[in-house]
C-alpha positions, 0 to 999 in steps of 0.5 A: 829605583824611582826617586821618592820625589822630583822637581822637574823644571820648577820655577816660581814668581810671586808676582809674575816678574821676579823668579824666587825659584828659577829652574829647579831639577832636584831628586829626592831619594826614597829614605834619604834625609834631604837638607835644603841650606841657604841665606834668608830669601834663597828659595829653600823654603819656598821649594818645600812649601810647593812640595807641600802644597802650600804654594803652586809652582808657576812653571814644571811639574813635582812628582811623588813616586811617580806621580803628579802633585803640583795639582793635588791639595796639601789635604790630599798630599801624603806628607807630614809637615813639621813647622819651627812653631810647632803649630799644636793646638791649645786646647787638645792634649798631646794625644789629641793633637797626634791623634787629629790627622788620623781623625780626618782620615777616618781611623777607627778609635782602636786603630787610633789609640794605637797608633797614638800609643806607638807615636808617643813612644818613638818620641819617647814621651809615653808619659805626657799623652794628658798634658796641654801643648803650654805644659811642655818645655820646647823640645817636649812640643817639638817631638810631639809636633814630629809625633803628630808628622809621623802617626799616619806614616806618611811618605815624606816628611817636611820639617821647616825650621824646626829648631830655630826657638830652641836654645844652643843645647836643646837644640843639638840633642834634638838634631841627634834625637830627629837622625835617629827617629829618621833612622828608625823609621826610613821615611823620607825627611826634607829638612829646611834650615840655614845653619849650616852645622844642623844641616852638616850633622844630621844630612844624607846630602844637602842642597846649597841654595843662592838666588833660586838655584841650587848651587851644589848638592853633594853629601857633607864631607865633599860640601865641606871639602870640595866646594865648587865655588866661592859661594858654597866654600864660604857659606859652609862653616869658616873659611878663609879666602884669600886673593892672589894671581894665577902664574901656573897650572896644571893636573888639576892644580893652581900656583897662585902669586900673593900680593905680599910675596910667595905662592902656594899651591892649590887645588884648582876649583874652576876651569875659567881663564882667568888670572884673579885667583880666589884661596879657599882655606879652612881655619883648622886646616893650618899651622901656627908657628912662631918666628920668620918664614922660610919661602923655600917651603911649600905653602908658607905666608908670613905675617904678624898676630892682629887679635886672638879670641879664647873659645874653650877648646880652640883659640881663633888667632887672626894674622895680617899677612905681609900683604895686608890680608887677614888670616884666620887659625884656628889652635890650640890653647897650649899655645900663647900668641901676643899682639903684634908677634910675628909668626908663619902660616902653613898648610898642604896645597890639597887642603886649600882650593883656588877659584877663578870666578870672581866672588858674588856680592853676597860672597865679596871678599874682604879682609877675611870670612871668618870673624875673630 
């Protein structure tokens, strides 16, 4: 089966020096729910709005079911474009800004109003077809701007942003309300964001951006659990990175040599050669005890309490290792741990990953990743 959408050698230069987009390959798969995830001036957006037909590719070629498109007007594109905000018109009611992309298209009245109908209740707000885009709450404008995507069934769905301008838990039971719609529907979405959790809860696959290239595509568990660098490891939710010297490998491991004293063992992340290690562990990936270390066990470090911070359901507890790093744990709140206490660090060698490559500017290693 053909994919629903191919970026076949994409470059894109603003101003004919500088590559905001540098050879991007990327397939999209019919029905899929594509995420494009990455910091500010990465390229995600840029990549969606050349799919769009906002802005010209100034190398390669886009095709939509098989077809060419870098060429088609955005009019002319069969494709729903939701923006962060929300873009409705001011002076339509909500039926008239859902209604408008049939109206240029030349739908019939009847054929119009049930389609309008049909929208509105996918969104599941029958009851404000009358209203004014400033009689609605955030999330009200939000669905009627995805209503409005959706009434022509278009083959693609874009979404850029759209729930930055809500709040924490808006926000959340919108995320849920989109994969559902798109389970509903089938279409394909290509969402944009730079949240990493709304990209982890609500993706088929996410493609991770960095400097104009795609630095990893995968589904959100293999992101999360086998990043393939130290940029994707610490750009998905907490990390903990950690420095060390390689002294061994083999079968796919890596023993790697702490500045305070001891090793652990790890999942080898890279092939290079190199003997600078980089330690990827995720803060609930370890174990927080009280009391000395015993090297004898396994992955085992060391260290003294610096700070805790309470966060309702979990505390962040930040320990200096022996060799002067941070660590950082997340635990329970059964728990109490004092400034200053001494305490060991634990976990398994698969729930840790060591990479070689040294850590990019935007990825530089301090004391920790993850702020407590």
């Amino acid at each position: 089966m053909k994919p629903s959408v191919e970026f076949r050698n994409i470059s894109k230069s603003y101003d004919n020096q500088t590559l905001v987009i540098r050879d991007l390959n990327l397939s999209i798969e019919r029905g899929e729910f594509l995420t494009l995830l990455g910091p500010s001036g990465s390229g995600k957006t840029t990549a969606l709005m050349m799919l769009a037909g906002f802005e010209m590719p100034t190398t390669g070629e886009i095709f939509v079911e098989g077809q060419p498109y870098s060429a088609l007007p955005a009019h002319k594109r069969d494709i729903g474009v939701v923006f962060q905000n929300y873009a409705l018109f001011p002076h339509m009611s909500v039926a008239e800004n859902i209604a408008f992309p049939l109206q240029v298209r030349g739908h019939g009245p009847k054929d119009l109003d049930r389609r309008v109908k049909a929208a509105l209740d996918m969104v599941r707000l029958p009851e404000i077809s009358a209203r004014k885009p400033a009689q609605l709450s955030g999330g009200q404008q939000q669905r009627v701007a995805l209503a409005r995507a959706l009434v022509y069934e278009p083959k693609i769905v874009l979404m850029d942003e759209p729930l930055g301008a809500l709040d924490r838990q808006l926000r959340e039971e919108m995320q849920i309300e989109i994969k559902s719609i798109h389970a509903r529907v089938g279409v394909t979405f290509v969402y944009v964001t730079h949240d990493q959790g709304e990209a982890l809860t609500m993706s088929d696959r996410v493609a991770i951006f960095r400097k104009g290239v795609i630095e990893q595509i995968a589904d959100p568990q293999t992101l999360y659990d086998r990043p393939c660098n130290a940029f994707v490891a610490t750009f998905i939710g907490d990390s903990n990175l950690l420095r060390g010297t390689i002294v061994g490998r083999g079968g796919g491991q890596a023993t790697v040599a702490m500045p305070g004293g001891g090793t652990l063992d790890a999942r080898a992340g890279d092939n290079g050669a190199g003997k600078d290690a980089y330690v990827s562990v995720r803060p609930e990936k370890i174990d927080v005890s009280a009391g000395c270390i015993d090297r004898g066990v396994g992955n085992i470090l060391a260290g003294t309490v610096d700070k805790t911070v309470f966060f309702g359901d979990h505390v962040k507890v930040s320990i200096r290792l022996e060799g002067g790093q941070l660590l950082a744990v997340k635990t329970g709140t059964t728990e109490p741990y004092k400034n200053g206490q001494t305490v060991t660090a634990s976990w398994r060698a698969e729930d840790c990953v060591a990479f070689t490559a040294p850590p990019t500017r935007d990825t530089a290693v301090v004391e920790t990743t993850v702020q407590v």
